[in-house]
Every structure is written in C-alpha cells, then in structure tokens.
C-alpha positions in Angstrom: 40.0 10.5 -23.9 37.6 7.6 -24.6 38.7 4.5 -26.0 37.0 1.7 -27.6 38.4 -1.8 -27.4 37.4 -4.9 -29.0 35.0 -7.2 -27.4 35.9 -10.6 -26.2 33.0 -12.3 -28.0 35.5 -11.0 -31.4 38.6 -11.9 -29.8 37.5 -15.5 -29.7 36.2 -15.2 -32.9 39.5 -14.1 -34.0 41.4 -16.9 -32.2 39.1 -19.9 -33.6 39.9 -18.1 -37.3 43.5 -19.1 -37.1 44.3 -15.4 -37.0 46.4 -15.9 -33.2 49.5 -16.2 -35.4 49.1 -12.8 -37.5 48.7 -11.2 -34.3 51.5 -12.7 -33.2 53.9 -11.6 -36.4 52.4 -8.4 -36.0 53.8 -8.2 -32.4 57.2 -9.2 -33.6 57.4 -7.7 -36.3 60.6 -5.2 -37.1 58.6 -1.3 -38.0 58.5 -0.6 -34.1 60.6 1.3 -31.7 62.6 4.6 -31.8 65.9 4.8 -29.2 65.3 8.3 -27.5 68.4 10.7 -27.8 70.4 11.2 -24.9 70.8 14.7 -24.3 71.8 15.2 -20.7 75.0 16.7 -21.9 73.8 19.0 -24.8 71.8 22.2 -24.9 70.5 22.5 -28.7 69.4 25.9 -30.3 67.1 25.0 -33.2 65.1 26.8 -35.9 68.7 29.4 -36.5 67.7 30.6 -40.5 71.0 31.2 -42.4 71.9 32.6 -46.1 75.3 32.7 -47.2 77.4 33.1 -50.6 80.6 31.1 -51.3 82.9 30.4 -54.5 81.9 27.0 -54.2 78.6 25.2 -52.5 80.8 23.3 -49.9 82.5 26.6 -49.1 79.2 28.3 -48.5 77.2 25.1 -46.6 80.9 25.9 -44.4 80.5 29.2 -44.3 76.8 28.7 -43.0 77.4 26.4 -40.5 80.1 29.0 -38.8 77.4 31.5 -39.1 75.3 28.9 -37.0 77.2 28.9 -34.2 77.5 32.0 -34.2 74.2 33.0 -33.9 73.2 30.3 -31.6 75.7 31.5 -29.1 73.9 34.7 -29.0 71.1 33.2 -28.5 71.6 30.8 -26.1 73.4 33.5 -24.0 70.5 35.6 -24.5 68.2 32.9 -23.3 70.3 32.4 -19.9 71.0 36.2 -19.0 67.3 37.2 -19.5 69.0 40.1 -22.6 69.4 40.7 -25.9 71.1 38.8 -28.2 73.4 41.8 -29.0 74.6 42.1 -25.5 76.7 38.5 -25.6 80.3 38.6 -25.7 82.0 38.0 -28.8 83.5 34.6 -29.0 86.0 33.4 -32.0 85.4 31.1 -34.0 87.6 28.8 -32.9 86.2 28.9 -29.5 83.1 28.4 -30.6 84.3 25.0 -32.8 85.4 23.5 -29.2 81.8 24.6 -27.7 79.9 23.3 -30.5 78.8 19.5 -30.0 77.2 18.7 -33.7 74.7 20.7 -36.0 71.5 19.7 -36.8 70.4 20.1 -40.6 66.4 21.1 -40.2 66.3 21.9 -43.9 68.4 23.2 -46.6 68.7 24.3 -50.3 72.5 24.2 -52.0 73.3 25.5 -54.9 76.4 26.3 -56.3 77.3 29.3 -54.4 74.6 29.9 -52.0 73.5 27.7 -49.1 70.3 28.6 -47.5 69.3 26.2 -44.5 67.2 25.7 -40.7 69.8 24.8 -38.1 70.0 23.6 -34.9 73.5 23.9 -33.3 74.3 21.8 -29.8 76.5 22.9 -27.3 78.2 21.2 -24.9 76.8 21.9 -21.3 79.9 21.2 -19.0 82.4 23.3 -22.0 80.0 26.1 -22.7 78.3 26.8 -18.8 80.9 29.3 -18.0 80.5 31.3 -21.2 77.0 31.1 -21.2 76.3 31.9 -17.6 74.8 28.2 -16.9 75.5 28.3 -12.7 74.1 25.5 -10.9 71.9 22.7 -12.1 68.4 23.1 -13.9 65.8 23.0 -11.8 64.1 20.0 -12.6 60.8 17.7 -12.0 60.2 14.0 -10.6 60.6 11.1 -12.9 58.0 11.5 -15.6 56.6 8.7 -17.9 55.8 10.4 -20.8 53.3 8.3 -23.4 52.7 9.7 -26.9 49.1 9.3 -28.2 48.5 9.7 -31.9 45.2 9.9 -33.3 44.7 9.5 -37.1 42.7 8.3 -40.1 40.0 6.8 -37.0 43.1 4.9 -35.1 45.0 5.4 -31.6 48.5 4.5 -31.8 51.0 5.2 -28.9 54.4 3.1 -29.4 53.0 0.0 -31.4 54.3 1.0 -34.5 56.4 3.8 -35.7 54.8 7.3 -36.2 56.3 11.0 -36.7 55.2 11.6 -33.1 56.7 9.6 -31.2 59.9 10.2 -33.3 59.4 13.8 -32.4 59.5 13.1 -28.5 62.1 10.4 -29.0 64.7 13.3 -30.9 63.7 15.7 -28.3 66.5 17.2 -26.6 66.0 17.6 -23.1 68.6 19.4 -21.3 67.2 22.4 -21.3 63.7 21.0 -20.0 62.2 21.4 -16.9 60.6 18.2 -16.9 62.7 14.9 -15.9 60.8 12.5 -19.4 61.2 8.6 -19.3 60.4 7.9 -22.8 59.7 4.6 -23.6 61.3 3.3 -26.8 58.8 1.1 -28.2 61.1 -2.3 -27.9 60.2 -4.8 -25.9 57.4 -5.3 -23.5 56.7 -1.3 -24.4 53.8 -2.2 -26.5 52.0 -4.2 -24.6 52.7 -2.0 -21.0 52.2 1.1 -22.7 49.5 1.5 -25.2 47.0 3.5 -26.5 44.2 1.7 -24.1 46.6 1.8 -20.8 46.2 5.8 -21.0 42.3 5.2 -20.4 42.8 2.2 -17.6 41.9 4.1 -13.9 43.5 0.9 -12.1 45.8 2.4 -10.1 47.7 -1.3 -8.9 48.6 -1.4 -12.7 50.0 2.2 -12.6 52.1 1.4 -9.9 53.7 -1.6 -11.4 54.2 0.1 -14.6 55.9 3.1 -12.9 58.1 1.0 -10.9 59.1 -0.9 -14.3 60.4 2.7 -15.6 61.4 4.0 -12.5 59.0 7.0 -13.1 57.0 8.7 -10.3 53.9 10.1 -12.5 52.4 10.2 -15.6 52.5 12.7 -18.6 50.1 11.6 -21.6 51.0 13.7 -24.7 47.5 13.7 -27.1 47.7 14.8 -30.8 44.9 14.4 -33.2 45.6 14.7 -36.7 42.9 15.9 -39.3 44.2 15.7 -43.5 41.8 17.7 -45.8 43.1 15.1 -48.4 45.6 12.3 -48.3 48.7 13.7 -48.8 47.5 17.6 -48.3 47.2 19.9 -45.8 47.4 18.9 -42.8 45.7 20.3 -39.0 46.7 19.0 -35.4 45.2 19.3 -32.5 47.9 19.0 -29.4 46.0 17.6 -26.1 48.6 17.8 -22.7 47.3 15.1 -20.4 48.8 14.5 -16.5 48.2 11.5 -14.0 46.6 8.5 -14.0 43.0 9.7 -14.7 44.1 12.1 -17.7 43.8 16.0 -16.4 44.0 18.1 -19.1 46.7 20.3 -18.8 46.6 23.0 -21.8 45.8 22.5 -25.3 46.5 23.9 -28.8 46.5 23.7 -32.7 49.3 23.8 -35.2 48.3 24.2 -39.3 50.5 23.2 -42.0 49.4 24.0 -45.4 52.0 21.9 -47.2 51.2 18.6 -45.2 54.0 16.8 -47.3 56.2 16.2 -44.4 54.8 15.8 -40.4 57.9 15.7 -39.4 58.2 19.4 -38.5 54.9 19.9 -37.5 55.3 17.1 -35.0 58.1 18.5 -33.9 57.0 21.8 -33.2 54.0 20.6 -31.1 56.7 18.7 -28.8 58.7 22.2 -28.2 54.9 23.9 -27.2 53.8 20.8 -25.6 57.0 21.0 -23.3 56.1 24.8 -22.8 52.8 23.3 -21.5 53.7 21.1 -18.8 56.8 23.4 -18.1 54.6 26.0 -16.8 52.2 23.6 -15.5 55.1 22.3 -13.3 56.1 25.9 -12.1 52.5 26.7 -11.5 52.6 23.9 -9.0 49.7 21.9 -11.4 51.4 18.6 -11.7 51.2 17.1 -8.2 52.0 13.4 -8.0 48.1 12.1 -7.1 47.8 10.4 -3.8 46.5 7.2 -5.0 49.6 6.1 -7.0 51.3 5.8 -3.4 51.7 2.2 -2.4 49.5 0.9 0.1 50.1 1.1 3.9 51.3 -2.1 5.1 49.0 -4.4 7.6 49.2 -3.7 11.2 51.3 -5.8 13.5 49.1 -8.5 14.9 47.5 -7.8 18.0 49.1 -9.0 21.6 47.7 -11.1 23.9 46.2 -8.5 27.2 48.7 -10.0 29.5 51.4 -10.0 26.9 50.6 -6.6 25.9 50.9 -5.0 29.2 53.8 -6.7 31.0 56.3 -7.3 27.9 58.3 -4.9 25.8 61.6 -5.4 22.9 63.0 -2.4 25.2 63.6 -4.4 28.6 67.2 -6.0 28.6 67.0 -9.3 27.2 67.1 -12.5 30.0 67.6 -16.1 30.0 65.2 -18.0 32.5 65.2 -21.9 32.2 62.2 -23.7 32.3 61.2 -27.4 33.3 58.3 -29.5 31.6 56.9 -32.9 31.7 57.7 -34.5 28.5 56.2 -37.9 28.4 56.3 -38.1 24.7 58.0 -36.0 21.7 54.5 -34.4 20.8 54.6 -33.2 24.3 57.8 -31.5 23.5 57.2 -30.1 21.1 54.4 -28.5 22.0 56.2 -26.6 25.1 59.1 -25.1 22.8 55.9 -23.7 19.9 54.2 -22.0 23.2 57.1 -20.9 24.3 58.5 -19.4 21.2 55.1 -17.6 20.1 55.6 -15.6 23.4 56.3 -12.1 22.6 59.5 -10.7 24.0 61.0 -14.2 23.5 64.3 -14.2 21.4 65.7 -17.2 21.5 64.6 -20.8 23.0 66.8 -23.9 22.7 66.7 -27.5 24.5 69.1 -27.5 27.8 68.6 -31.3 28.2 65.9 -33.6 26.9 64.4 -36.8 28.8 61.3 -38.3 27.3 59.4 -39.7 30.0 61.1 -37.4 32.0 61.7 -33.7 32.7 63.0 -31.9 30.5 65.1 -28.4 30.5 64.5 -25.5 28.2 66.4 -22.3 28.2 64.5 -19.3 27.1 66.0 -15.8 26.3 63.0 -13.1 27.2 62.5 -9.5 27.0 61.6 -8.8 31.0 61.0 -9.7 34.2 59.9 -13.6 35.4 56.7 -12.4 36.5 55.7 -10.9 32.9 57.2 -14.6 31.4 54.9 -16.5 33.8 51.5 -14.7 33.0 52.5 -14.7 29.2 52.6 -18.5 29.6 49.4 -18.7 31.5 47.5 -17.0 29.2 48.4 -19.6 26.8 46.9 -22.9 29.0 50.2 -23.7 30.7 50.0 -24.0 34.5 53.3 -22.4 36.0 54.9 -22.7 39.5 58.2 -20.9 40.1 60.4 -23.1 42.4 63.7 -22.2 42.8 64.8 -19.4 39.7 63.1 -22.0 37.4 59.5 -22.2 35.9 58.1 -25.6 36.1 55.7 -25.9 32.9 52.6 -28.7 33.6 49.2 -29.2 31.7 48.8 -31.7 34.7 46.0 -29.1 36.2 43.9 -29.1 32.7 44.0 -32.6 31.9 42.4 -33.5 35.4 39.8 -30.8 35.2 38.3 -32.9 32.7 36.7 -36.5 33.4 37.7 -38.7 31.6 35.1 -40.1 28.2 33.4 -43.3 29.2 33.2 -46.0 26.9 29.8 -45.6 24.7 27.2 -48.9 24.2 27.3 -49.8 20.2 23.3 -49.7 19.4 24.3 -51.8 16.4 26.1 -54.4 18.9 24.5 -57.8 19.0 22.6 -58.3 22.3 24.5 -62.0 24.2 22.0 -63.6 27.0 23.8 -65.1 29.9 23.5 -68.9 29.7 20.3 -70.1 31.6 21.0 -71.8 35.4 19.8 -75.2 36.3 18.7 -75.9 39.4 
C-alpha cells in the first residue's frame, strides 16, 4: 500500500497561514477513540436467527432470547467436539441462564406477538468449559499490534477519527481467536504513533519503539477499501490482510452489501473472515516475527591490552598486593590510582597511607598472580621493581630518558652590546 503525504514546502505554507491551531483542535478534538472489549473471559456465538410467538411482545423477545441460548449451546459444543449440533447434550434452561454471560441484539423486529431477531449469545469460559469440552488453554500467537486501515471517499484513515472499522475490531471478541490482538484505542498518543502513513514507514528503529510502547512482538495491518455506487447506496469492500513491518500480503477478499445503509455489519463480517485469514496464516507457519525487528546486538567489550589479555582473568581468586609510588605532588597521585584502576582484573584500589613528597602506599585487590599485575602496569609506562611482597611504582626511568628542553633565543629579543673597554 502506497501512501501519499503532504510536502513540507505545504506544511510551511500551512503554518505561516495561521492554520497550526486548527490542526491543533483537530488533534484534540472529542470524535476519536473506541475502548476495545475485553473478552478474555467470554466465548460469543453470533449470527443465531430466531422467530418466536408470544401473547405479548416482551413475552416473545423472552421467549427468543431462551431460544438463543439454546441454540448457541449447540453450537458452540458443536464447534469444540468437531460434531453435529444435534449430538450436544441437552442442558435446562436454567443451566444455561448461569452459563450465559449477556446477549447481543444484531438485529430485531417486535411486534406485538412475534419477535424475530440476529443474536449473539456469550458464554462464560471458566462456567461453561466443562460442558462444552473446552480442556486446556487456546492455543495462541505472540503479541500482535493489530492497525485498522480504512480507505474511502480518496482518504486513509486508521485511528484518527472514529470509523465503522475500527469499531468492528474494537467490539471483536477474542477468546475464541488464535491470534493474541493489541488493539489500539485511538486515545492518546494512538494517533500520532499509529497512523495511516506509519503502516507504509520501512524504518525498523521506529517499529521497535512502537512495539515496545504496546508490548506487542509483530505487526498485523488490517486493509479495507470501500467503494459506494452512490452516497448512501450500495456499498462494496475490498478486505486486504497485511503482516510485518514491510506489509506481506496475507489473503484477501470482497464483501457486497446491496443495502449499504448501515456498514456496521458489513464491517463486522470482514473482521470474523479477516481473523480466518491470519488464523490460518498463523497455523500455516506464515506469520514469522521478521528478523530485523530484533534489537540490535550490543557493542563488543573493548579490546585488552596483549599483556593484559594473556596473563589476567575475573576467574583467578581475587588478591590484594600493596604497591609503593613516588608522590611528589597530588597530580602525581592521582595519576598512579587512574593506572592502576584501568588495569583489568583490578577490583578494588584504595590509599593505604598518603605522603606528598614522599612515598606513598596503595592497596590494590587483583584478579591473579604478581607477575601478571607487574607486566599489566608496564604496559601502561610504569617502571616496576618487586622488593620485598611489594611493587614499587616509579616513572623515574622515563623522565631521565628524555633530556631535558633548553631554553630557546627570542628572535624578536632586543640585541644588548657589552659596554666598550678602555685601555
């Protein structure tokens, strides 16, 4: 899917018009975000048709609704033990009154002793799993951020404002799923992380940090396109399944509705076949989490010194040595404990006495032997003579190597002539 988004040049354009603050009150304004149901408890059974007589039109919309459960207890059996509907035990009704969560009025038509209605009847998973034959939990996929893209009259929408589709998703039941959804809700920072362009981004450091936001571990794009032959009239969708971060089509199909009053239902039946979709996608073994959403592998360690790296190691027993340097001033100091600290293998280092001007004594706690704490040091400048148990630091041996700088003429000096002699 190809997007097209505004240029900057009219972005600016935009800004220096004064129109910053509409964008802003669109932003904030109340018509967006739908709360997604939460289902994890319920297993519905929808589209149950049901035509009943009473004496009055309350006792028949009762008398349907019993019928309901009924029937959806069949079915929903049915659906678990791979049979018929007519091989499911009978249950009473009042069994079925404690199994029954709520009912879902899809459509109906009362009159005044007939009630004709679409229902959806909910059970309640922990109550109803031994009747049913529910053993064990659902087999289910990874975390699975699940953006709905809605196409219609030439604009892409996802949760910026409210639409029938991503009130279909957001009513979606999904007990009975195979597929673990994060559905954003459209509040908050939802439309500006999750978008109709963000679908189209291939960045993947922005896919991670939007998947880590929702706690999800990949990314489901659900695609309809919506066609009207006339405002108002019939209506034809075309239902796009889209995984990863680069968009892989999964399956597609098409849903007519000649009516085209209401979306609702049509929207709602392209969520139950677009879960059908990635349902088999994910038994298939389709929807594998792409590499490249992994996080980077972190930097290697830094590399050791060649004497360091051969003589020292964290898995020696840890020693402390004491060592003795010439401290004629604090720099000096200061300088011994940084040497001796970068040392790998060295723990701990702390001043056993101080003399400026002196010698001073400085306790070192080391991974290894002397010998491997003595070459470490002179591969860092120090000269080292063991006397005794005790390293004697000195940079006495550099700092004579080196002549010392002779004063330099000033060219720019004035020239002074010795005073002439008399004779």
């Amino acid at each position: 899917m190809h997007l097209r988004r505004p240029s900057v040049l009219f972005a600016t354009m935009l800004a220096i018009a004064g129109f910053g603050s509409a964008l802003v009150a669109q932003l904030e304004s109340g018509d967006r975000g739908i709360l997604p149901i939460d289902s994890s408890g319920l297993v519905e059974v929808s589209g149950i048709h049901v035509d009943v007589g009473g004496e009055t039109a309350e006792a028949a919309r009762y008398a349907g609704w019993r019928a309901a459960q009924r029937i959806g207890f069949k079915l929903l059996w049915a659906k678990t033990n791979n049979a018929g509907p007519d091989q499911a035990p009978a249950v009473d009704d009042a069994t079925l009154d404690g199994l029954v969560s709520s009912i879902a009025v899809e459509k109906e038509q009362i009159g005044p002793g007939r009630y004709i209605a679409d229902l959806g009847v909910m059970f309640d998973r922990s109550r109803s799993a031994e009747l049913v034959g529910m053993a064990g939990d659902l087999r289910r996929s990874a975390p699975m951020l699940l953006i709905p893209v809605m196409l219609t009259a030439g604009t892409l929408t996802s949760v910026e404002t409210r639409n029938a589709w991503q009130r279909a998703w957001a009513s979606f039941k999904t007990s009975t799923s195979a597929i673990d959804y994060v559905r954003p809700s459209g509040l908050g920072a939802d439309p500006l992380l999750i978008n109709a362009a963000q679908v189209d981004r291939p960045g993947r450091a922005w896919w991670r940090n939007i998947l880590e936001t929702y706690g999800a571990s990949d990314i489901l794009v659900a695609e309809v396109r919506l066609r009207r032959l006339y405002p108002g009239g019939p209506a034809s969708a075309h239902f796009t399944a889209r995984h990863g971060p680069d968009g892989a089509i999964v399956g597609s199909f098409d849903i007519h509705d000649r009516d085209g009053g209401d979306l609702q239902p049509l929207m709602n039946k392209g969520v139950q076949q677009m879960d059908q979709l990635f349902t088999v996608a994910l038994n298939g073994g389709q929807l594998n989490r792409d590499s490249s959403l992994d996080p980077p592998p972190p930097p290697p360690p830094p590399e050791l010194l060649p004497d360091e790296a051969v003589t020292t190691g964290n898995d020696q027993p840890a020693q402390a040595y004491q060592l003795l340097v010439s401290t004629p001033d604090g720099a000096s100091l200061a300088a011994a404990l940084a040497s001796v600290r970068a040392v790998s293998g060295v723990d701990v280092v702390s001043e056993s006495s101080i003399a400026i001007g002196g010698t001073s004594s400085i306790v070192a706690t080391y991974h290894g032997d002397v010998s491997a704490l003595r070459a470490a040091l002179m591969a860092r400048g120090w000269g080292v003579d063991y006397e005794g148990g005790q390293l004697r630091l000195s940079r006495a041996a550099a700092a004579a190597s080196s002549p010392s700088p002779q004063p330099r003429a000033d060219p720019l000096a004035p020239t002074v002539k010795p005073p002439p002699t008399r004779p």
